[in-house]
Backbone atoms as SQL, in Angstrom:
CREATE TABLE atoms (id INTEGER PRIMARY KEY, chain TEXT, resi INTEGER, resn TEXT, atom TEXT, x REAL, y REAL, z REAL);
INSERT INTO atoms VALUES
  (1, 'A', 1, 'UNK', 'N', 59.557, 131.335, 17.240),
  (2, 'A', 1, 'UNK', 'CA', 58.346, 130.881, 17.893),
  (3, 'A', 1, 'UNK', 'C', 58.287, 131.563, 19.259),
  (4, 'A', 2, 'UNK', 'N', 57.396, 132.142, 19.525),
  (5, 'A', 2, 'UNK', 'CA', 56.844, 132.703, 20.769),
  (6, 'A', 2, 'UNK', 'C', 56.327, 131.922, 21.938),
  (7, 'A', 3, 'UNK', 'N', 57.146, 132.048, 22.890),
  (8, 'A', 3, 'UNK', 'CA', 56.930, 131.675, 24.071),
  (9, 'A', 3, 'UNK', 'C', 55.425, 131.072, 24.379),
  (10, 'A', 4, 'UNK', 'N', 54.094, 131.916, 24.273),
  (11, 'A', 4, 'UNK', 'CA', 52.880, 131.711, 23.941),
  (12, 'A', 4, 'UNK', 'C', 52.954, 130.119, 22.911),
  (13, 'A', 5, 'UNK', 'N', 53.197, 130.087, 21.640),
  (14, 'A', 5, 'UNK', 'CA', 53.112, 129.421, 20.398),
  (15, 'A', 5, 'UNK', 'C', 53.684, 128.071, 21.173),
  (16, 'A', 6, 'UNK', 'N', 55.127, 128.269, 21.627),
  (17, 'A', 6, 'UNK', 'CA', 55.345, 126.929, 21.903),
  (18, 'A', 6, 'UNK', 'C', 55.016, 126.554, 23.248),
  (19, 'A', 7, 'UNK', 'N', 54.116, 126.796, 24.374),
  (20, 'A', 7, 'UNK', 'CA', 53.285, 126.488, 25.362),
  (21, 'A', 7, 'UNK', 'C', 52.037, 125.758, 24.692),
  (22, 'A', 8, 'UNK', 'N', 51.696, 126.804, 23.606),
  (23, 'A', 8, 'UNK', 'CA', 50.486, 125.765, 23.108),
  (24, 'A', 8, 'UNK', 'C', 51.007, 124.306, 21.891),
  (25, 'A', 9, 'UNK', 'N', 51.889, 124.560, 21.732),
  (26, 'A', 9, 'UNK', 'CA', 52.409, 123.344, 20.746),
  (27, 'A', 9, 'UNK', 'C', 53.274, 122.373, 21.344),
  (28, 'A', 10, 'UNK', 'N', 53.029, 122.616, 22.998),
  (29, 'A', 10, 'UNK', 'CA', 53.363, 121.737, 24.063),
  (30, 'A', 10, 'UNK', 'C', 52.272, 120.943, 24.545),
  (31, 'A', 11, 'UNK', 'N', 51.960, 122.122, 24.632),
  (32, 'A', 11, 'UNK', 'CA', 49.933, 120.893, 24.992),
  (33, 'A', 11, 'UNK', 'C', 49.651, 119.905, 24.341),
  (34, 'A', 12, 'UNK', 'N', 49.884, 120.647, 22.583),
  (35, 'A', 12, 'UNK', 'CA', 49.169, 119.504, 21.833),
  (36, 'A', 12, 'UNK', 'C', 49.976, 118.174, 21.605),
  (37, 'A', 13, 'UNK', 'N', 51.562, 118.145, 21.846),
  (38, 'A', 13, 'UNK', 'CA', 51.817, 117.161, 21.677),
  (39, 'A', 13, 'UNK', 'C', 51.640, 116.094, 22.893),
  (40, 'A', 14, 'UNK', 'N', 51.734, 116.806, 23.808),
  (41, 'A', 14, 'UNK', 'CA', 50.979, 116.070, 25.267),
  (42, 'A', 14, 'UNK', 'C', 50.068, 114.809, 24.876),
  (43, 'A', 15, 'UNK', 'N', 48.863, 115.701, 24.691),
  (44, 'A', 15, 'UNK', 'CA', 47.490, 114.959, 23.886),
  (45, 'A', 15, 'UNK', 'C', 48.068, 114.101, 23.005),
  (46, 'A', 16, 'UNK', 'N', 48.557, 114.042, 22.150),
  (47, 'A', 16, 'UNK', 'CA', 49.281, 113.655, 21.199),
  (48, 'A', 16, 'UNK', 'C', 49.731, 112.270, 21.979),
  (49, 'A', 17, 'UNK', 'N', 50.996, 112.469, 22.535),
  (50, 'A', 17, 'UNK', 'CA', 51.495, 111.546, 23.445),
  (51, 'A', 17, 'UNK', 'C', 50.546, 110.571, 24.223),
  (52, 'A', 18, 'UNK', 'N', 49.821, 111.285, 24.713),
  (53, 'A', 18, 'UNK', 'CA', 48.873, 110.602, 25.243),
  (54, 'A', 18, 'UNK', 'C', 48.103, 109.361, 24.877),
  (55, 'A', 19, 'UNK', 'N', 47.494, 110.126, 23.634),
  (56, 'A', 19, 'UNK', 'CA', 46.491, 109.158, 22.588),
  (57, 'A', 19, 'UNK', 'C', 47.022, 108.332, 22.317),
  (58, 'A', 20, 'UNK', 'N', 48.699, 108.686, 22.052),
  (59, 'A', 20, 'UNK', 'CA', 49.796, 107.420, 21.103),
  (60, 'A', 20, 'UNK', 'C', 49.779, 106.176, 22.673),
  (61, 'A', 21, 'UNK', 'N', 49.939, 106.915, 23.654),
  (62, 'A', 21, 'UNK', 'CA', 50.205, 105.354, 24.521),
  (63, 'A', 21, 'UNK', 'C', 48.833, 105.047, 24.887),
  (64, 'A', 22, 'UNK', 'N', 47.534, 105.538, 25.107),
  (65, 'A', 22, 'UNK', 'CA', 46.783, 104.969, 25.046),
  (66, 'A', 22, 'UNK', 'C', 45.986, 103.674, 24.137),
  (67, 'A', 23, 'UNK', 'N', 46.466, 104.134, 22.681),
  (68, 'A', 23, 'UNK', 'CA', 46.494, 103.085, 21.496),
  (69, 'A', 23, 'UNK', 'C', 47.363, 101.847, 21.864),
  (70, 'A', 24, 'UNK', 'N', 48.907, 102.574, 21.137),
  (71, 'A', 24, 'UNK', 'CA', 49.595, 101.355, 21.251),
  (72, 'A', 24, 'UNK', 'C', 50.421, 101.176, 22.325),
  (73, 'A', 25, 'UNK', 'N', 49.952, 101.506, 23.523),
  (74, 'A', 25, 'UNK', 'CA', 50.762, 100.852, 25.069),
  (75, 'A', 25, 'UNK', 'C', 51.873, 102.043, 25.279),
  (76, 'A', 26, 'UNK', 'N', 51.759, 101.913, 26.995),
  (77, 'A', 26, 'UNK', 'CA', 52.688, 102.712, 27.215),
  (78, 'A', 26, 'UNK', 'C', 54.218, 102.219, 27.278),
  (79, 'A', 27, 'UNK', 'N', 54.201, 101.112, 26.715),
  (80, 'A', 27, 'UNK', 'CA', 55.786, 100.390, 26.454),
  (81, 'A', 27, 'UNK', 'C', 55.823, 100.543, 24.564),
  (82, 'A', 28, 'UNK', 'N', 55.087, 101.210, 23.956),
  (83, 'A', 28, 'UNK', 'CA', 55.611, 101.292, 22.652),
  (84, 'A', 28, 'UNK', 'C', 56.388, 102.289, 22.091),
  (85, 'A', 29, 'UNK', 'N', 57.302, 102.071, 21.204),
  (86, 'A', 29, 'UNK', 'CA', 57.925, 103.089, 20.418),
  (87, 'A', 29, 'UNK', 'C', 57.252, 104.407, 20.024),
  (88, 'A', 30, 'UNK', 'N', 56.523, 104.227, 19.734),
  (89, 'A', 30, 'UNK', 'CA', 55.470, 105.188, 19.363),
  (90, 'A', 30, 'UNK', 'C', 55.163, 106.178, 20.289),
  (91, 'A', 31, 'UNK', 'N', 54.780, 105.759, 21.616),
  (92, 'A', 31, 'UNK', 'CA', 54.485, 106.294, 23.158),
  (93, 'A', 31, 'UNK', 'C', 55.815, 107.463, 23.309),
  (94, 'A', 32, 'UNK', 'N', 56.988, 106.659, 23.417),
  (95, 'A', 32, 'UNK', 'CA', 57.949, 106.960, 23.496),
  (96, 'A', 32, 'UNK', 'C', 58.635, 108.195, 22.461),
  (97, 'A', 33, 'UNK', 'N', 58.550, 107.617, 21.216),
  (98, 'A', 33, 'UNK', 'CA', 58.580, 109.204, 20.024),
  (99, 'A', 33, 'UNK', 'C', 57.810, 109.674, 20.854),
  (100, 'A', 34, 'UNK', 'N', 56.493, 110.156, 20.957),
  (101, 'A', 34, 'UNK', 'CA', 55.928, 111.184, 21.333),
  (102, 'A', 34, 'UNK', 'C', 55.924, 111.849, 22.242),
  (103, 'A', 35, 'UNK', 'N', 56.376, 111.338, 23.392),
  (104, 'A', 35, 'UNK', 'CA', 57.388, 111.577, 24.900),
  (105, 'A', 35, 'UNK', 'C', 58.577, 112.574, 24.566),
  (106, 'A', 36, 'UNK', 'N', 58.779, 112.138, 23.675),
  (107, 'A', 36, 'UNK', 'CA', 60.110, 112.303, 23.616),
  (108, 'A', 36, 'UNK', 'C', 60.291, 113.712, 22.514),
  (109, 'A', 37, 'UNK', 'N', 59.032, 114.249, 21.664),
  (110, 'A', 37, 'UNK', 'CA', 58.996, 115.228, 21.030),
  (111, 'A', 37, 'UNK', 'C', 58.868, 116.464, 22.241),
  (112, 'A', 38, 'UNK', 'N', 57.813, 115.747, 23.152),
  (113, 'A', 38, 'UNK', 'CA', 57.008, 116.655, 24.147),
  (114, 'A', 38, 'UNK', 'C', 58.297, 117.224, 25.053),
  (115, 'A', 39, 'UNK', 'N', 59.255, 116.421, 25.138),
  (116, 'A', 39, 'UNK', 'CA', 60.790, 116.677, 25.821),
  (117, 'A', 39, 'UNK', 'C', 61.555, 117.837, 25.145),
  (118, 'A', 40, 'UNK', 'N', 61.087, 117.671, 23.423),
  (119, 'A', 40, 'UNK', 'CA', 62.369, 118.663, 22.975),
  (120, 'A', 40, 'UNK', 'C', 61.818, 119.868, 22.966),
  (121, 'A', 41, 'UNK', 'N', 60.329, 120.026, 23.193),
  (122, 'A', 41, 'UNK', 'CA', 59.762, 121.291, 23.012),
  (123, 'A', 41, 'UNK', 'C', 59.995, 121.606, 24.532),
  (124, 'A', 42, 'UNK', 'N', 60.308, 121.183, 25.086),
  (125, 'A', 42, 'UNK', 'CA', 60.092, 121.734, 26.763),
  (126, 'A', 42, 'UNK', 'C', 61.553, 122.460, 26.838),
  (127, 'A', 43, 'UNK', 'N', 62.480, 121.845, 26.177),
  (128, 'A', 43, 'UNK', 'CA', 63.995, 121.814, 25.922),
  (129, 'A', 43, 'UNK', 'C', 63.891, 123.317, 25.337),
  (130, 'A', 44, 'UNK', 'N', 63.635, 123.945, 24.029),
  (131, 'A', 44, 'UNK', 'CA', 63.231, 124.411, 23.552),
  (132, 'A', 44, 'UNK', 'C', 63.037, 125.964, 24.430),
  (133, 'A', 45, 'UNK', 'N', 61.794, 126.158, 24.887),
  (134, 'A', 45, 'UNK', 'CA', 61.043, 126.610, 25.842),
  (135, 'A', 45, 'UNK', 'C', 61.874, 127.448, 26.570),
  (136, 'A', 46, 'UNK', 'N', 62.824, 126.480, 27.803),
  (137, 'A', 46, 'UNK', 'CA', 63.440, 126.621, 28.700),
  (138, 'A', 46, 'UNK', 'C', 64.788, 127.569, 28.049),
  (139, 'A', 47, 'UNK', 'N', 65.178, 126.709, 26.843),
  (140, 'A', 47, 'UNK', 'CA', 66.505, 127.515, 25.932),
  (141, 'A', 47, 'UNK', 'C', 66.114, 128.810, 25.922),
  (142, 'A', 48, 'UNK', 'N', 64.803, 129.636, 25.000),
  (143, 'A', 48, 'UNK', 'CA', 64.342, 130.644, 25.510),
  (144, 'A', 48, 'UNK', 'C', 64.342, 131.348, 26.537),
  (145, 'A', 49, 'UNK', 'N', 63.839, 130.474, 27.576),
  (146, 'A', 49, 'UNK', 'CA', 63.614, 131.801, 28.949),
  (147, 'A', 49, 'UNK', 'C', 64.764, 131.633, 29.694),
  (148, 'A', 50, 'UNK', 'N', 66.068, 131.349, 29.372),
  (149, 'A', 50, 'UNK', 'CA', 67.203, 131.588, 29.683),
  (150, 'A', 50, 'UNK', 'C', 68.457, 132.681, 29.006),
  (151, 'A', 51, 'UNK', 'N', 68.111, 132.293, 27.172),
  (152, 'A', 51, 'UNK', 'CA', 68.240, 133.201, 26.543),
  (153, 'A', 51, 'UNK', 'C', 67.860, 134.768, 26.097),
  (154, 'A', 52, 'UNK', 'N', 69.378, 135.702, 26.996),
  (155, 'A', 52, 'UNK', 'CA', 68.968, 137.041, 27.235),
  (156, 'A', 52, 'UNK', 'C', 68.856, 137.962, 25.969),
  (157, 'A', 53, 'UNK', 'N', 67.939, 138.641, 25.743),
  (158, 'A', 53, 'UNK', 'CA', 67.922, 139.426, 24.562),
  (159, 'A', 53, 'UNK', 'C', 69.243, 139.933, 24.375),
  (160, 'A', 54, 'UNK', 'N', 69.250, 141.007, 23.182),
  (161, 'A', 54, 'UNK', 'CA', 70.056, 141.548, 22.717),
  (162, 'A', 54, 'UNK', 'C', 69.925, 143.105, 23.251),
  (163, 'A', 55, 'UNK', 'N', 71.014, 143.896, 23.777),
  (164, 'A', 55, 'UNK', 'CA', 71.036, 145.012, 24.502),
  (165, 'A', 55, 'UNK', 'C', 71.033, 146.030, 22.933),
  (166, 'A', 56, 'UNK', 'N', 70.496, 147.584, 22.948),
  (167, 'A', 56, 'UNK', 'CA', 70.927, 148.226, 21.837),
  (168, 'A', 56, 'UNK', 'C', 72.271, 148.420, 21.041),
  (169, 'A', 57, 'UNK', 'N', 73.290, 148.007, 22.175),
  (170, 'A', 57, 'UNK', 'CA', 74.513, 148.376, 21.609),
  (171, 'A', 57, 'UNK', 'C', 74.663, 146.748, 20.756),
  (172, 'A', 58, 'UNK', 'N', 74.294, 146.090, 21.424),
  (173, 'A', 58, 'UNK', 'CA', 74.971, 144.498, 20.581),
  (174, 'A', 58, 'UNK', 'C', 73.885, 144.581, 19.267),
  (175, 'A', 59, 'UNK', 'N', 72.895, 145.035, 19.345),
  (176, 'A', 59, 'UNK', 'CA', 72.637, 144.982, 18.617),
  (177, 'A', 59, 'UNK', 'C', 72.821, 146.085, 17.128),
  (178, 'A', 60, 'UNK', 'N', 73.630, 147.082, 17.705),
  (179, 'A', 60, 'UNK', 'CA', 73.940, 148.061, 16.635),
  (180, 'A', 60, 'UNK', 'C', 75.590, 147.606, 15.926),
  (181, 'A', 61, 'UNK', 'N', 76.231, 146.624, 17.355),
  (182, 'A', 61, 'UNK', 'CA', 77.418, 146.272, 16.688),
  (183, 'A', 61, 'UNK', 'C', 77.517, 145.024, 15.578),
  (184, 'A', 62, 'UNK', 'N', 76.037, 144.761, 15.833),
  (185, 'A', 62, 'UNK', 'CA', 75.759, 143.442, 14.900),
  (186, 'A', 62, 'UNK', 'C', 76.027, 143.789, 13.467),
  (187, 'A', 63, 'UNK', 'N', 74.769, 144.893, 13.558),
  (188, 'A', 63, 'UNK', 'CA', 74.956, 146.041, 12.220),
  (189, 'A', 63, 'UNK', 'C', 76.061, 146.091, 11.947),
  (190, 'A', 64, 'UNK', 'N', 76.755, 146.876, 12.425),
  (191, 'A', 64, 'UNK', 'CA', 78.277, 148.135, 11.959),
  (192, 'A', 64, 'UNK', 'C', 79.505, 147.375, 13.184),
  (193, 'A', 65, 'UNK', 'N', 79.516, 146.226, 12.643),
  (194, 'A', 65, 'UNK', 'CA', 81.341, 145.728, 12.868),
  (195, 'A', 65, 'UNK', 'C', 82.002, 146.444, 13.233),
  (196, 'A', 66, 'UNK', 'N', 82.273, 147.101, 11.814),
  (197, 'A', 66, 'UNK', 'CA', 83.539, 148.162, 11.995),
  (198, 'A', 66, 'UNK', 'C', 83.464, 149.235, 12.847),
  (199, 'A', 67, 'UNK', 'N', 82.407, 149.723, 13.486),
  (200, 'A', 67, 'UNK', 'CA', 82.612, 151.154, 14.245),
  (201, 'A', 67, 'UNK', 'C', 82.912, 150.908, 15.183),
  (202, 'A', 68, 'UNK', 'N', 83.696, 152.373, 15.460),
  (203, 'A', 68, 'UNK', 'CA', 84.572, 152.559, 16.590),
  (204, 'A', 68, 'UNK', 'C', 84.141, 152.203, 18.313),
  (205, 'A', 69, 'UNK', 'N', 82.823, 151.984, 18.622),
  (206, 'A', 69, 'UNK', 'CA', 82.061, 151.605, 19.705),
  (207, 'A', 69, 'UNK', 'C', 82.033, 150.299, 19.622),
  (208, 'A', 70, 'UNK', 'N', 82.427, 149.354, 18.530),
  (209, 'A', 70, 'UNK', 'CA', 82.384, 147.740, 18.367),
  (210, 'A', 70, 'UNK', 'C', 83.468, 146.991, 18.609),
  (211, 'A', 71, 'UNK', 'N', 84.870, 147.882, 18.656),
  (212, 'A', 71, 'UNK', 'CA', 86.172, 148.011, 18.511),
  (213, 'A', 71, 'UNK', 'C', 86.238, 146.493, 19.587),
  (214, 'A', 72, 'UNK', 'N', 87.061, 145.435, 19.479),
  (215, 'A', 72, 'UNK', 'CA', 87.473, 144.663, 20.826),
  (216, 'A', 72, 'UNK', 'C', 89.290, 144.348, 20.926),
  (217, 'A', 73, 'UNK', 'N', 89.392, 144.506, 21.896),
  (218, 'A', 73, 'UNK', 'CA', 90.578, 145.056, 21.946),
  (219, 'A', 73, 'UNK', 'C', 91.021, 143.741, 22.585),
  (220, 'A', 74, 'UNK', 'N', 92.306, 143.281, 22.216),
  (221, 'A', 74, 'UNK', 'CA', 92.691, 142.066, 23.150),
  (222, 'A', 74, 'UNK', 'C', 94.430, 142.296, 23.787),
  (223, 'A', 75, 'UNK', 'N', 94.251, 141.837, 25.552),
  (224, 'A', 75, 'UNK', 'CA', 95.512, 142.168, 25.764),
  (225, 'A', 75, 'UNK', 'C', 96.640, 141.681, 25.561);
């Protein structure tokens, strides 16, 4: 999911959230699930824009294990 995708599938559970405590109170379970979805997508999000891509080499050693440029040597 793209950065974009889950900004907008943050909004909507907002709204979402919203509507739910506007219905059934902002002391209901319900309120609260939906709080609480809007939390894991933010969670989410943040995991992303902390998480650094992959450089060409990690990503060629992903490929090819075995080659000699993947080698890890321990002392």
């Amino acid at each position: 999911m793209s950065n974009t995708d889950i900004q907008q599938k943050i909004e909507q559970e907002r709204e979402q959230a919203r509507q739910a405590c506007d219905v059934n109170g902002a002391n209901s379970g319900e309120c609260a699930a939906a709080w609480d979805a809007v939390e894991e997508l933010q969670a989410e999000a943040s995991h992303q824009r902390t998480t650094k891509p992959k450089n060409s080499l990690e990503k060629f050693c992903d490929d090819n294990p075995e080659a000699a440029e993947c080698r890890l040597y321990e002392d």
